[in-house]
Every structure is written in structure tokens, then in C-alpha cells.
C-alpha positions in Angstrom: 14.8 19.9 -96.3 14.6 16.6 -94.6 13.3 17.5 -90.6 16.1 15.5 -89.1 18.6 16.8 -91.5 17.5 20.9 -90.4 18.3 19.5 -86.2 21.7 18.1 -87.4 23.0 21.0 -89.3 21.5 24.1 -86.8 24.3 25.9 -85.9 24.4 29.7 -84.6 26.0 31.4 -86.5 27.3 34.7 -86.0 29.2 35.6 -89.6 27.2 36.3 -92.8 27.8 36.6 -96.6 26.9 40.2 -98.0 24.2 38.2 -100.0 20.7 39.5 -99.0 18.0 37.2 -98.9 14.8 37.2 -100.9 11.2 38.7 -100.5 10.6 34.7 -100.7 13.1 33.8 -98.5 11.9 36.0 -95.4 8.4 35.7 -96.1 8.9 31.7 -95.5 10.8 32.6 -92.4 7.8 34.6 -90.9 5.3 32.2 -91.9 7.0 29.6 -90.4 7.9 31.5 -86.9 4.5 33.9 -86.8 2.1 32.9 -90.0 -1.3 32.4 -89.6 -2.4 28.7 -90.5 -6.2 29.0 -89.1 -8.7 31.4 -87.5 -11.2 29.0 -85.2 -14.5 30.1 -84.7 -12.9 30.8 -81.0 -11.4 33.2 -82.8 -7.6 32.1 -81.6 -4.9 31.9 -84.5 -3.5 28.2 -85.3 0.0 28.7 -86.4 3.1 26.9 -86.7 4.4 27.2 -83.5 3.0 26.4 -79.9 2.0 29.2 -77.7 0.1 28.6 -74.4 -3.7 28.4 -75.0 -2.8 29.7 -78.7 -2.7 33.6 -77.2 0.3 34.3 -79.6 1.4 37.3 -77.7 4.4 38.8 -79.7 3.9 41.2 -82.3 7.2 40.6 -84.8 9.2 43.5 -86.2 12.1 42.9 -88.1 15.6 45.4 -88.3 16.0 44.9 -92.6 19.8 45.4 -93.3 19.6 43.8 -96.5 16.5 42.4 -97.6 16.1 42.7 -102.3 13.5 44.7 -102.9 12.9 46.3 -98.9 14.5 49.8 -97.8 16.4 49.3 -94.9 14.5 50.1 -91.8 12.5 49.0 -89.2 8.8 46.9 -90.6 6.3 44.9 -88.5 4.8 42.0 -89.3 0.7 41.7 -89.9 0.1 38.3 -89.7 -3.1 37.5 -90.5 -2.2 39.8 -93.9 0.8 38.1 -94.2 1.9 41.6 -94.9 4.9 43.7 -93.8 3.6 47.4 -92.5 6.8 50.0 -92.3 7.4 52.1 -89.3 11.1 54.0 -89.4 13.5 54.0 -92.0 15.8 56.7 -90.1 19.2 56.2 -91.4 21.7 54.3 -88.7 18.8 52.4 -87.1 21.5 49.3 -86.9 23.8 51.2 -85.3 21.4 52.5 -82.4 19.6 48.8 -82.5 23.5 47.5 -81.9 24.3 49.9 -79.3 21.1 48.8 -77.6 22.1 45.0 -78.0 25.5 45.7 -75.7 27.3 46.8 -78.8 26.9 42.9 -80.5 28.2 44.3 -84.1 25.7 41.2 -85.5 22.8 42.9 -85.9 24.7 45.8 -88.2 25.9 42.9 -90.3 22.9 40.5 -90.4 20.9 40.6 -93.4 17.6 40.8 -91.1 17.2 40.8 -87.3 13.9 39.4 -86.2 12.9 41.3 -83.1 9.9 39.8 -80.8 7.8 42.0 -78.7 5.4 40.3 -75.8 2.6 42.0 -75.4 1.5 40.9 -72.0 -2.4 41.6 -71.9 -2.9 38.9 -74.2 -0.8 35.7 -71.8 -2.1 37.8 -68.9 -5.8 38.1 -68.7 -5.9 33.9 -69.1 -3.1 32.9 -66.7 -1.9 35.9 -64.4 1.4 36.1 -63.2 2.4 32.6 -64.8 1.6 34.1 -68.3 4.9 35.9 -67.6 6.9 32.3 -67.7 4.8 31.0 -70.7 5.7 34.2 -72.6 9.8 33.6 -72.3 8.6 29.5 -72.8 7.1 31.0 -76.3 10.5 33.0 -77.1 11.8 29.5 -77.3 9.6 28.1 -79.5 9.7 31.0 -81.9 13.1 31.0 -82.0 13.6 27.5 -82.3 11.0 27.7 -85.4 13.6 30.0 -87.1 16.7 28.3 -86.8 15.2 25.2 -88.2 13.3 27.2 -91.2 16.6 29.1 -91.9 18.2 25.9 -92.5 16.3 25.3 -95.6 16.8 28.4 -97.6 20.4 28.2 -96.6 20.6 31.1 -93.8 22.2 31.1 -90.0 20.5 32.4 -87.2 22.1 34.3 -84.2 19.5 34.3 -81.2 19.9 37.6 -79.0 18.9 37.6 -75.4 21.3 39.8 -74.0 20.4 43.1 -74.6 19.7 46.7 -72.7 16.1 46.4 -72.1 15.0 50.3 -70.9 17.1 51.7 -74.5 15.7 48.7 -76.5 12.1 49.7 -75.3 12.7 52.9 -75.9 13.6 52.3 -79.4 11.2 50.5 -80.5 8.2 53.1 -78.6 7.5 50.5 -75.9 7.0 51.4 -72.0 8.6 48.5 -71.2 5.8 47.3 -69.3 2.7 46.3 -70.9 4.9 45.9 -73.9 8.6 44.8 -74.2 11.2 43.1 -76.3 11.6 39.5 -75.2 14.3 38.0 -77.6 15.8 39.2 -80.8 17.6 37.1 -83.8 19.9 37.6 -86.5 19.4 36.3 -90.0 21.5 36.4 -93.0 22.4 33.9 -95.8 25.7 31.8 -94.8 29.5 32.7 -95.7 30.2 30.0 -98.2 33.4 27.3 -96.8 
């Protein structure tokens, strides 16, 4: 899809079809929000989106609702593998995930929610307390990456910021400190017109 043509149509959208997408489908998504383009000799990653001083501080986990050929569940994503590594598949994780998300019934109905977690040691040790504003100036970009990529196989995006951040930590095994979520997304193919 035509770059231009992705910025026209972007749209959040909040309602999905029942479809779920493809192993393809989501492995382009994380390639084009989190893959691994180049390892320099510095070693840094080079990857498709901007990150201050290429630290790339989020690990991605995604919530899978409905993703052919994945168990629903919580995975992470491995990006210089390109691989996904599972770590619950505890029956209701949407529902607690939801709760966790002020009750936003879009994450128990998207197909996938992409969930980012900074961790802050790797902004931190280069720019100090500013890493903390390039970290949520990352968010963006990551997001943004997403919305535009999910336009070309035909999915909407939902981007999540508000959300209970002491359960959502807990959730997800982080103390909230060193390691916290920073901005969730919803994925899921479109309801056809």
C-alpha cells in the first residue's frame, strides 16, 4: 500500500470482525513496529522505527485473542529471532488485561493487543532523567508504525494509554519501576461496511 494512501485512510478503530489475522499478518506488524533491520558493529539494533540514540527500550508482548495457528495467551516478542517466546496461557487473561485497562471491553474483542513495556536502564544510563521523555516520545513512534502497517493487511488499530498502571504491572510481573507498561494497542482485522 501506497504510503500516502496508509495516512489517509488511519482511522482508530475500536470495532473488529471475528476474523483472526494470520501468522503472516502479525509477524509483518512486529517487524514493522519492533523487527530487527541491522546489528552495527556498535552493537545498537537499526529497525524500522526511531528511537533516541537507537536504545530500543521496550520489550513487546502481545495479549493473542485470535491469532490462526497461536493459543490464546500472553507471548513476547524476540526480536533479533524474529520469534515469539510464550509466557501464560491462563484462561481469562483478556478479562483481567481488560479490567486492568479501566474495563475498555476492546482488548477482549481485539484479535491481538500489542502491549509495550520500557525498560528504563537502557534510555537511562545514556540520557538520565530525560530518557524518561524520550521513552513516552518512542511510544509514539511505535504506535504510529502500527497503525500505518495495519492499514496494509487490512486491520484497525486502537491505541490504549489509559490504563491502571500498579494492576497492569502486576500482571504482566513488572515492579513498576525499572520496568513498566507504557502504551498498549488493539489489533484486529476490520468489520466489513
Amino acid at each position: 500500500m501506497d504510503l500516502t494512501a496508509a495516512i489517509n485512510r488511519r482511522r482508530t478503530c475500536r470495532r473488529y470482525a471475528s476474523e483472526a489475522l494470520s501468522l503472516a499478518e502479525l509477524s509483518y506488524l512486529l517487524w514493522c513496529t519492533q523487527g530487527v533491520q541491522v546489528v552495527t558493529s556498535r552493537p545498537v539494533t537499526l529497525r524500522p522505527v526511531p528511537s533516541a540514540g537507537a536504545r530500543h527500550a521496550f520489550e513487546t508482548y502481545l495479549l493473542i485473542n485470535r491469532v490462526a495457528g497461536l493459543k490464546p495467551g500472553l507471548c513476547r516478542f524476540l526480536p533479533l529471532e524474529h520469534e515469539l517466546q510464550e509466557v501464560s496461557l491462563t484462561d481469562g487473561l483478556a478479562a483481567q488485561f481488560a479490567e486492568a485497562a479501566l474495563n475498555q471491553n476492546i482488548i477482549r474483542t481485539a484479535a491481538v493487543t500489542f502491549i509495550w513495556v520500557a525498560v528504563v536502564y537502557r534510555m537511562y544510563w545514556r540520557y538520565g532523567e530525560r530518557g524518561y521523555r524520550y521513552l513516552h516520545l518512542d511510544a509514539g513512534h511505535v504506535c504510529q508504525n502500527l497503525y500505518l502497517a495495519a492499514e496494509a493487511v487490512d486491520c484497525g488499530v486502537c491505541a490504549v494509554g489509559a490504563f491502571d498502571d500498579e494492576p497492569l504491572n502486576q500482571l504482566m510481573g513488572l515492579d513498576g519501576e525499572e520496568q513498566f507498561v507504557i502504551y498498549m494497542a488493539t489489533v484486529g482485522k476490520k468489520e466489513s461496511n
